[in-house]
C-alpha positions as CSV (number, residue, x, y, z in Angstrom):
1,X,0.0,0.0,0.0
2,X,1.3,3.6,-1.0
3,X,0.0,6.4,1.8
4,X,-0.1,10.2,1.5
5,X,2.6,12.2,3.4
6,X,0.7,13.9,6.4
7,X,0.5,16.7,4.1
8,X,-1.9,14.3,2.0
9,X,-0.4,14.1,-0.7
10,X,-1.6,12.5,-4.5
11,X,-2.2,9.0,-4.3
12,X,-2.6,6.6,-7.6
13,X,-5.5,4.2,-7.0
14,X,-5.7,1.0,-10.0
15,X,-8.1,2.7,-12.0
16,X,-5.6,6.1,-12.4
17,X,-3.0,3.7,-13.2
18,X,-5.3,2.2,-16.0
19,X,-6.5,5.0,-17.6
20,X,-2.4,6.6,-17.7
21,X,-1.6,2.9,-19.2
22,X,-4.5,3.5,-21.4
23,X,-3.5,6.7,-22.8
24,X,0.1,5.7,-23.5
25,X,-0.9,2.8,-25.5
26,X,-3.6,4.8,-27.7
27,X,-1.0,7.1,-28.4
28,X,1.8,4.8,-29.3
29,X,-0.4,2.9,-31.5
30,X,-2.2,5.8,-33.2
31,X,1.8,7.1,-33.9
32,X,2.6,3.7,-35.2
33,X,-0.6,3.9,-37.5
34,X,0.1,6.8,-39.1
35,X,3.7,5.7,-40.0
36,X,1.7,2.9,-41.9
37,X,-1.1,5.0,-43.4
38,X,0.8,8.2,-44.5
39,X,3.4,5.7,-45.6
40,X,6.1,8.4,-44.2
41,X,9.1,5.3,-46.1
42,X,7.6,5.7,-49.6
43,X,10.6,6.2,-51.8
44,X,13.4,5.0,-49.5
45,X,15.5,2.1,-50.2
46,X,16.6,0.7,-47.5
47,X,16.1,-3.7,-46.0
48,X,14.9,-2.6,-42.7
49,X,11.4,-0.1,-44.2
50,X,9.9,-3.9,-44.5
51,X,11.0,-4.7,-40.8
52,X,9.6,-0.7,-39.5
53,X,6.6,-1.1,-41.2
54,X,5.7,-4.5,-40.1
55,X,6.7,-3.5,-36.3
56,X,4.0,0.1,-36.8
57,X,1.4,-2.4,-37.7
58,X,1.8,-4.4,-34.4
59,X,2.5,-1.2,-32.5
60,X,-0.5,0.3,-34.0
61,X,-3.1,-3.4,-33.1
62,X,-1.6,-3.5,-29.4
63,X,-1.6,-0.1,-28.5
64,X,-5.6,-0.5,-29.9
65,X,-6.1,-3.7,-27.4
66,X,-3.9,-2.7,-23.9
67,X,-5.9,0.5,-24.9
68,X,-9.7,-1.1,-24.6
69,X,-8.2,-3.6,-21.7
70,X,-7.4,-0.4,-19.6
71,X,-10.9,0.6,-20.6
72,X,-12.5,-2.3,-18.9
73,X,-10.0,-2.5,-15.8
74,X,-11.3,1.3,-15.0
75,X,-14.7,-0.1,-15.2
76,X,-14.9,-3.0,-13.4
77,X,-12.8,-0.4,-10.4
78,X,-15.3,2.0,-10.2
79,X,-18.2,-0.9,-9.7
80,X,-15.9,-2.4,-7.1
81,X,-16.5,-1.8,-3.3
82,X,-13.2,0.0,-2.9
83,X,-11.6,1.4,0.1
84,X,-13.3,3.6,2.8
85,X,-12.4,5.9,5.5
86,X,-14.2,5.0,9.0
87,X,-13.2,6.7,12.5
88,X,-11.0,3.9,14.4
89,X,-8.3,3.6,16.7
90,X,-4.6,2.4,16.5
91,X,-4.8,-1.6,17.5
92,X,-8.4,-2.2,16.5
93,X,-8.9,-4.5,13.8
94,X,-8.3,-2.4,10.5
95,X,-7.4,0.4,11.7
96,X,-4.0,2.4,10.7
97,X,-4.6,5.4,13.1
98,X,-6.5,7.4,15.0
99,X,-8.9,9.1,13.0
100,X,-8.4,6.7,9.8
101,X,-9.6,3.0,9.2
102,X,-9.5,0.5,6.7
103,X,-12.6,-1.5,5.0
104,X,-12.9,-4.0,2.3
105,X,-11.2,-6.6,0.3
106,X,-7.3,-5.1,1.6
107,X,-4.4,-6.7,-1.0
108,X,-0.6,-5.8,-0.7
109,X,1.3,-5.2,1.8
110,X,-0.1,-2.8,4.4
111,X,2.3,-0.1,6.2
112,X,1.3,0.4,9.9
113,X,2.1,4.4,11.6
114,X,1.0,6.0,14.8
115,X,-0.7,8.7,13.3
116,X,-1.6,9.2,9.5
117,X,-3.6,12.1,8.3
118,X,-5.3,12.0,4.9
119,X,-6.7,10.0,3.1
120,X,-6.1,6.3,2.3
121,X,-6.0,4.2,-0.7
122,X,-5.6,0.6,-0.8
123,X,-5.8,-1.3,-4.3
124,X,-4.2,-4.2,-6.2
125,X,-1.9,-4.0,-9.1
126,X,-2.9,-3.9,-12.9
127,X,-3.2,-7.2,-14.5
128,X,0.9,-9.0,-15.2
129,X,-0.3,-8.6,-19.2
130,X,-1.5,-5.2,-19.2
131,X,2.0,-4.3,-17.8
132,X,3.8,-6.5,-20.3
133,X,2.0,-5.1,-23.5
134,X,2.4,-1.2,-22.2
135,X,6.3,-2.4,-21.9
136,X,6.2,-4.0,-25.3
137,X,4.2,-1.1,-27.0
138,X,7.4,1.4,-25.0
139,X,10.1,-0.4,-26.2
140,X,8.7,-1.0,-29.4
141,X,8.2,2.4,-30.1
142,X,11.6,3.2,-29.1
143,X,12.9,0.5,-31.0
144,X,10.6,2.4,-34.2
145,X,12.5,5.6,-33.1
146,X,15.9,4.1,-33.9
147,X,15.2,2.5,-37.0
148,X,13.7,5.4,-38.4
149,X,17.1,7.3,-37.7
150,X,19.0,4.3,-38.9
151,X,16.9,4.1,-42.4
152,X,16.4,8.0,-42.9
153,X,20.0,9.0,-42.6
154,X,20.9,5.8,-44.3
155,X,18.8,7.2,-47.4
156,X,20.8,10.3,-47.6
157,X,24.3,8.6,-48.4
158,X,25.2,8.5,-51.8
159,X,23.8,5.4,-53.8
160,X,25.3,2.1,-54.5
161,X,24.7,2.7,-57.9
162,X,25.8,5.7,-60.4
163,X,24.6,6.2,-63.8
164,X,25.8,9.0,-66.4
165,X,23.7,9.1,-69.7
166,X,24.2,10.8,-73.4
167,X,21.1,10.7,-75.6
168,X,22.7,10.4,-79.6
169,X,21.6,9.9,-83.1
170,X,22.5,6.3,-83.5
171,X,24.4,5.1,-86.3
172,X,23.1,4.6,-90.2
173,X,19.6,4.7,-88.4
174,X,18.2,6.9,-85.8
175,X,18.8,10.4,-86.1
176,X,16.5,13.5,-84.8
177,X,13.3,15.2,-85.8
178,X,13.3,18.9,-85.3
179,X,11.3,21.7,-86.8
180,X,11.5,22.7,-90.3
181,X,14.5,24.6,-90.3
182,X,14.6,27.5,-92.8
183,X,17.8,26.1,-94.6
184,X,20.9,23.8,-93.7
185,X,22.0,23.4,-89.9
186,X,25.3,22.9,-88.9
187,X,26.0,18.9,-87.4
188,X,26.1,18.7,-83.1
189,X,25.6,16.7,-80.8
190,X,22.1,17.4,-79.8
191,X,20.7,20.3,-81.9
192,X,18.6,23.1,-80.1
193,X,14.6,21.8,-79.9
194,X,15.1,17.9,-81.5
195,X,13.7,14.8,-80.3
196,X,15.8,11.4,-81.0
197,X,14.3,9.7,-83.4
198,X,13.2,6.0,-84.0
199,X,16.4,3.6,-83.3
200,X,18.6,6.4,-81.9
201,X,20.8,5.0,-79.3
202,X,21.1,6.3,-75.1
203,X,24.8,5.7,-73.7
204,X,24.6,4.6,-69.7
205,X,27.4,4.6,-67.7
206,X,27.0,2.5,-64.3
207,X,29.5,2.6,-61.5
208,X,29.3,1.3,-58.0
209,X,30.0,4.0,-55.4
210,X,31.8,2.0,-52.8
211,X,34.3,-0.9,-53.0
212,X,31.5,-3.4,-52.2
213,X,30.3,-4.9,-55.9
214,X,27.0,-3.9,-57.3
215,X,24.9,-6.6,-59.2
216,X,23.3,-5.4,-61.8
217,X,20.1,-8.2,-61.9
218,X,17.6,-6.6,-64.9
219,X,16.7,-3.3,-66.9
220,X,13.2,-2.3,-68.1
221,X,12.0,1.1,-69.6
222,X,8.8,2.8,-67.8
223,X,6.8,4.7,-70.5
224,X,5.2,7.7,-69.0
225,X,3.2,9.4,-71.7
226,X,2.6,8.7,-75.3
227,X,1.5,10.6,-78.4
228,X,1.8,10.7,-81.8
229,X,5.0,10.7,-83.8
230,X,6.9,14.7,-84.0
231,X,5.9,16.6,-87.4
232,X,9.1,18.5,-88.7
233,X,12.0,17.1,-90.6
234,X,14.5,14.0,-90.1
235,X,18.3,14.8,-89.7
236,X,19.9,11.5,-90.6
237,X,23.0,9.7,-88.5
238,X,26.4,9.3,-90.3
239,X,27.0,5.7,-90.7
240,X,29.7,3.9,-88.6
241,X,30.9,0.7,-89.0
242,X,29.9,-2.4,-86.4
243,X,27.4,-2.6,-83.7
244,X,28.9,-1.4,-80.3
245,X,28.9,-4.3,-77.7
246,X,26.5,-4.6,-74.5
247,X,23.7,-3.1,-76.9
248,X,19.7,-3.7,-75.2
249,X,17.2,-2.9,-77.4
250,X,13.7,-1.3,-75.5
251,X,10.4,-2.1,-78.0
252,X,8.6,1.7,-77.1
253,X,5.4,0.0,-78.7
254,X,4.7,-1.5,-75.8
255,X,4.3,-0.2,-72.0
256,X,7.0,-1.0,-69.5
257,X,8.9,-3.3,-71.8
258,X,12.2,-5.4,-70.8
259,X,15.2,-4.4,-72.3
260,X,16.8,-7.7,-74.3
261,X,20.2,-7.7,-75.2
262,X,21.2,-7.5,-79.2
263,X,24.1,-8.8,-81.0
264,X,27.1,-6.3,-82.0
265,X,29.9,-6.8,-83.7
266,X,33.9,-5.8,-82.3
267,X,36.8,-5.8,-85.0
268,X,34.3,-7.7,-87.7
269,X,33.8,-10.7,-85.3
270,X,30.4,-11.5,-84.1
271,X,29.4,-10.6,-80.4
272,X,26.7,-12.5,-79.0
273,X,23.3,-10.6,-77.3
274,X,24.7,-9.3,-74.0
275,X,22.5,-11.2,-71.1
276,X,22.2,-10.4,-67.1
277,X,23.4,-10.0,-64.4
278,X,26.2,-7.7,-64.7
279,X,28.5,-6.4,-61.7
280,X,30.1,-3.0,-60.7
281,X,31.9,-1.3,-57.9
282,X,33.7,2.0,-57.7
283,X,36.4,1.3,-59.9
284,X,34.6,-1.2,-62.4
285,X,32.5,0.6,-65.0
286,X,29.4,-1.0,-67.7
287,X,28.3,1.0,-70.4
288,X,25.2,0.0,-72.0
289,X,23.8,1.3,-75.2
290,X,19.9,1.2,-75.2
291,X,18.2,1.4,-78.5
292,X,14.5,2.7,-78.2
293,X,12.3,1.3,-80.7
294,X,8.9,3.5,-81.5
295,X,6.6,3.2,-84.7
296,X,4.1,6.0,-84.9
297,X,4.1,7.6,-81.5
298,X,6.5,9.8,-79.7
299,X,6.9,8.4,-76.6
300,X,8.7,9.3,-72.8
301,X,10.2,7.0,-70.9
302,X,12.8,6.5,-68.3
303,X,14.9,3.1,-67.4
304,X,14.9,1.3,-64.1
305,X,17.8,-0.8,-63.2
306,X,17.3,-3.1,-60.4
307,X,20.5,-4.5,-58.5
308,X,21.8,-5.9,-55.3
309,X,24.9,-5.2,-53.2
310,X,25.2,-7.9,-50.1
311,X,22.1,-7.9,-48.3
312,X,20.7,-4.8,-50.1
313,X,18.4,-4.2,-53.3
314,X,17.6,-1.3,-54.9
315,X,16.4,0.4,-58.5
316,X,17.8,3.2,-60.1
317,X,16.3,5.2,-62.0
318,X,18.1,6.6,-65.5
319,X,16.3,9.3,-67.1
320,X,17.9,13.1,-69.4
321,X,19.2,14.4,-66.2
322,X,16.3,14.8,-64.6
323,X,13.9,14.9,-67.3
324,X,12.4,11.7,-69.2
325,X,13.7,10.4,-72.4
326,X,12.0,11.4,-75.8
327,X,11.7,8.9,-78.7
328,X,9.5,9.4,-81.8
329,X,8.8,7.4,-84.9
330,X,9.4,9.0,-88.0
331,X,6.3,8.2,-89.9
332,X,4.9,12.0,-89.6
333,X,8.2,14.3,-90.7
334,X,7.8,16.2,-94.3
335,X,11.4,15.7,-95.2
336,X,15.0,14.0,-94.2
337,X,17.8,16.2,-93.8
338,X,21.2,14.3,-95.1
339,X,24.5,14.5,-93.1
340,X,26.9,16.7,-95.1
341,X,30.4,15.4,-93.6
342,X,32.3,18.0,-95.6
343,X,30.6,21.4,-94.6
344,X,29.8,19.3,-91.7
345,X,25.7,20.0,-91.8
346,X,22.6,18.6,-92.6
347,X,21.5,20.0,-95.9
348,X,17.8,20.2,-97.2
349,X,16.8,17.4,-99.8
350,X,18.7,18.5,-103.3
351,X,20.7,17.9,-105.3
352,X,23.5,16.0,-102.8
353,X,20.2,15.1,-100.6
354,X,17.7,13.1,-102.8
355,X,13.9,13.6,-100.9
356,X,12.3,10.7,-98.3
357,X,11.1,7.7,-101.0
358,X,7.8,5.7,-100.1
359,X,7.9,2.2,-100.2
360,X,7.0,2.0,-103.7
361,X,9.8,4.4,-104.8
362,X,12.2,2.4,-103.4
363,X,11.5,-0.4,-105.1
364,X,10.1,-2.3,-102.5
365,X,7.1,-3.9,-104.6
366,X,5.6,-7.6,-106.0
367,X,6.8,-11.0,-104.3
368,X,10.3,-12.1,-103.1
369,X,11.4,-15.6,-102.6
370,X,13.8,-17.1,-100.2
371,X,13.7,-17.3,-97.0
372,X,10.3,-17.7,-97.0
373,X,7.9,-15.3,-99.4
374,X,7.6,-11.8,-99.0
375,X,4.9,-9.8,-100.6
376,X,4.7,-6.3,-100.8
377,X,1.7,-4.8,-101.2
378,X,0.4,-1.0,-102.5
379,X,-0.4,0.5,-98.8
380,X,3.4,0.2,-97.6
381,X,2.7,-3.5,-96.1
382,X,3.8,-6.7,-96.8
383,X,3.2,-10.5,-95.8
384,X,6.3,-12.8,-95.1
385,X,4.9,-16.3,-95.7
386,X,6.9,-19.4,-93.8
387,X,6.7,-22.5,-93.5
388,X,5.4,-22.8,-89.9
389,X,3.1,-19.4,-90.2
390,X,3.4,-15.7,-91.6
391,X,3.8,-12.5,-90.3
392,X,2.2,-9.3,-91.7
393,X,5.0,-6.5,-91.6
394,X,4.3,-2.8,-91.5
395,X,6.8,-0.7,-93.4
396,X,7.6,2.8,-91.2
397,X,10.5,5.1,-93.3
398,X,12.6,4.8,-96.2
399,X,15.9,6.8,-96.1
400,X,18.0,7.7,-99.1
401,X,20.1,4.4,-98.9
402,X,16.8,2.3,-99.8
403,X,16.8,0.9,-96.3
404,X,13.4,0.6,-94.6
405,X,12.3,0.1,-91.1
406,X,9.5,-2.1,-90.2
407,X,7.5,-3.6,-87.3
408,X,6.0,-7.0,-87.1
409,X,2.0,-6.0,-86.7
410,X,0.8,-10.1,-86.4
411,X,2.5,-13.1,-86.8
412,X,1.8,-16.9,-86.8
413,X,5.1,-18.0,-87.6
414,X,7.4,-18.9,-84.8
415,X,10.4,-17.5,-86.7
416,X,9.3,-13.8,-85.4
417,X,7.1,-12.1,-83.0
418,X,4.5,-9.0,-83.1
419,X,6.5,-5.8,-82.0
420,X,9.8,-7.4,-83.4
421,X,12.0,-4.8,-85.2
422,X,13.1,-5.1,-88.8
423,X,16.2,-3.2,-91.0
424,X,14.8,-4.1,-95.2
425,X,17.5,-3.1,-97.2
426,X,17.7,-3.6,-101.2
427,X,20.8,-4.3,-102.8
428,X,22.6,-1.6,-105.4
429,X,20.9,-4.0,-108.1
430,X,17.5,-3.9,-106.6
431,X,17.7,-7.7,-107.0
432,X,17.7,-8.8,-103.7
433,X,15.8,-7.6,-100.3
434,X,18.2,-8.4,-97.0
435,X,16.1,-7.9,-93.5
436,X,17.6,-8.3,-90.3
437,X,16.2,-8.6,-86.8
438,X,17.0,-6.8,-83.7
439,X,17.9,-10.2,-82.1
440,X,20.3,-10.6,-84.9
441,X,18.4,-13.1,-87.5
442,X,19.5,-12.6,-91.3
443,X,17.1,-13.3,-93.9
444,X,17.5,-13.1,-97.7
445,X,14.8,-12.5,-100.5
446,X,15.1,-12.4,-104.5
447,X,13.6,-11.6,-107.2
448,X,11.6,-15.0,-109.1
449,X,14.4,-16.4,-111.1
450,X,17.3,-14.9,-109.1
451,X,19.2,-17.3,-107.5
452,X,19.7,-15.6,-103.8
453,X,23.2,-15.6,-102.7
């Protein structure tokens, strides 16, 4: 039993101790819940947000129960008989003093004096598991405390993983689409206003920040808006020699795509399609080119890398410093601007430049046979029949070289699939059609009563 000093002095009966028990569990858990509900971790990449967000949650459901317990504890005290204050004397049965006696159920230990002024309390303890939970729901708000700290200043360090990017033409494809210009521009990097056209090519750069490797585990491209393809003119790429190594191709036609690797080409000699994982650190360096693939939209888009470092996982994101990617088809510009090497600058179609051919132009009409048939037909389109199936192939741009791009719009043949890539290029002779896939796949197509070599 806990007695007032003769100055009578606060005394905390069970059902005081409930309710303060009560109140410190609602508020613990309804701190906890809003870590949970306002989701205070979105964004951060740390292994231990699963671990503070699971602990909030129990937090959160206790402090809710010890809460209603202490509830019904208060209750059941104020229906009890309690304690009351009679007149007695020191020695009689009861009593604790002159002037002050004891009635009821009496529990705990009881603390005899000569004379005690004031009143006096008696009561029994809270419940073992009430005292246990509010202990838990303490320490495991503390506990919340720390790991916040931990995960928040955690998130501020510099990454595990570093990427630098440079948005370019490509090469003998790609290029950029700007507004009509009002004569020839002079050849840069980037020009003022253009958006990279179809098959243009990103360069990433990825480095580990610390000593500790970096797996890279997978690479995908978010698309976050779409429209349709830029109107202005095409400045075409100079054409370079072999495909650069650890080349992914993204297919823009489709949302959130995975990038797949392509086969390049180093010194003449084949390279096969790069594959995943990959690893990094601070003094190990991957660069990636990414070619985006887009028929008649124009397209935004960032990557997402995902990787692991020991016991961690992250993504990082790789956008135009700061600012989404931009990738249009080329199915909507007026004219294409040819590379000039000697001025250096694109000129306007002339004399040097011929003007953008259609399909038919090109020569790119009637039936081919080879690998497979391949029918061309008046609106730009043509059917490549097979064996196991065929595939109906949409024709996209012709440059000045008689090389078109096309996409695979349906297909029943295994040999390709819908949203695969294709490069058509006729021969000097316009004897012979060569196509060849994104993934690397040669194919060959003459004219009836050409033998195909």
């Amino acid at each position: 039993m806990v007695v007032g000093d003769g100055g009578g002095g606060f005394v905390a009966d069970r059902a005081t101790r409930a309710r303060r028990a009560g109140w410190v569990a609602l508020a613990a858990g309804a701190g906890a819940w809003a870590l949970v509900k306002f989701d205070v971790f979105a964004g951060v990449d740390h292994p231990l947000v699963p671990v503070l967000k699971a602990l909030s949650t129990g937090v959160a459901i206790l402090g809710l129960v010890v809460c209603a317990a202490a509830l019904v504890v208060v209750a059941k005290s104020r229906r009890s008989p309690g304690v009351t204050e009679e007149p007695g004397a020191v020695g009689e049965p009861g009593a604790v003093g002159p002037g002050n006696a004891v009635s009821g159920q009496v529990g705990g230990s009881v603390l005899q004096a000569n004379t005690i002024n004031g009143p006096v309390t008696m009561s029994t303890p809270l419940p073992l598991w009430i005292r246990l939970a509010v202990a838990f729901v303490v320490v495991a708000v503390l506990a919340v405390g720390v790991l916040s700290v931990v995960v928040l200043t955690a998130s501020e360090e510099d990454p595990d993983l570093r990427a630098v990017t440079t948005v370019s033409f490509g090469h003998c494809a790609g290029g950029w689409v700007v507004p009509t210009p009002p004569g020839q521009l002079p050849i840069e990097d980037r020009p003022e206003g253009a958006v990279q056209a179809d098959q243009g090519e990103v360069l990433v750069t990825l480095q580990g920040s610390l000593p500790a490797a970096v797996v890279l585990q997978s690479m995908r491209a978010e698309v976050v808006s779409r429209k349709p393809a830029a109107t202005g003119v095409r400045l075409e790429t100079p054409c370079e020699a072999d495909v650069i190594p650890r080349s992914f191709g993204v297919d823009l036609t489709r949302d959130n795509p995975v990038a797949f690797g392509i086969p390049g080409a180093d010194g003449g000699e084949k390279v096969p399609a790069p594959r995943f994982p990959f690893q990094v650190n601070e003094s190990e360096v991957e660069q990636f080119v990414i070619k985006p693939n887009v028929s008649t939209d124009e397209v935004e888009w960032r990557l997402r890398i995902t990787w692991t470092s020991g016991t961690r996982r992250g993504e990082t994101v790789v956008d135009d410093n700061g600012r989404p990617f931009r990738t249009t088809g080329t199915t909507a510009v007026s004219a294409n601007y040819c590379a000039d090497l000697r001025i250096p600058a694109w000129t306007p179609p002339g004399e040097y430049c011929p003007p953008l051919k259609t399909p038919t132009q090109a020569g790119f009409t009637g039936a081919w046979t080879g690998s497979g048939t391949l029918t061309f037909t008046d609106d730009g389109t043509a059917v490549w029949a097979t064996g196991g199936g065929e595939a109906r192939i949409r024709l996209l741009s012709v440059d000045r070289y008689d090389r078109a791009t096309a996409d695979v719009v349906a297909s029943t043949t295994p040999d390709i699939s819908v949203g695969d890539r294709l490069r058509l290029n006729l021969t000097y002779d316009k004897a012979s059609v060569r196509g060849l896939t994104q993934l690397g796949a040669e194919m060959l197509w003459c004219r009836p009563g050409v033998p195909c070599q």
